[in-house]
N, C-alpha and C positions, 0 to 999 in steps of 0.2 A: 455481615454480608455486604454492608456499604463498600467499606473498601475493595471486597473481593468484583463486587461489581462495576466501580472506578477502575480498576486493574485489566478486568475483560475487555471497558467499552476503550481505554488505551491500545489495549492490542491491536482491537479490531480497527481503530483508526491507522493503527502503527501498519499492520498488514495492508489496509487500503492505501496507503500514503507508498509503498513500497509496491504493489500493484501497478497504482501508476505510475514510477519511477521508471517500472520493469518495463511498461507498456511504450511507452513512451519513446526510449531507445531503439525497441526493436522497430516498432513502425517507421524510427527515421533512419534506421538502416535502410529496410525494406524499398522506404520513398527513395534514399542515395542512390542503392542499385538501380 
């Protein structure tokens, strides 16, 4: 279960790191317009 648990709390990092990637972009669209 160790591993499978090191693998989830990757994910959830990998998703939040790509959340803010996402986020990030569009607000500086948003701000350009």
């Amino acid at each position: 279960m160790s591993e499978f648990d090191n693998v989830q709390e990757a994910i959830l990092n990998m998703m939040g790191y790509w959340q803010r990637n996402l986020n990030f972009p569009n607000s500086y669209k948003s701000y350009n317009c």
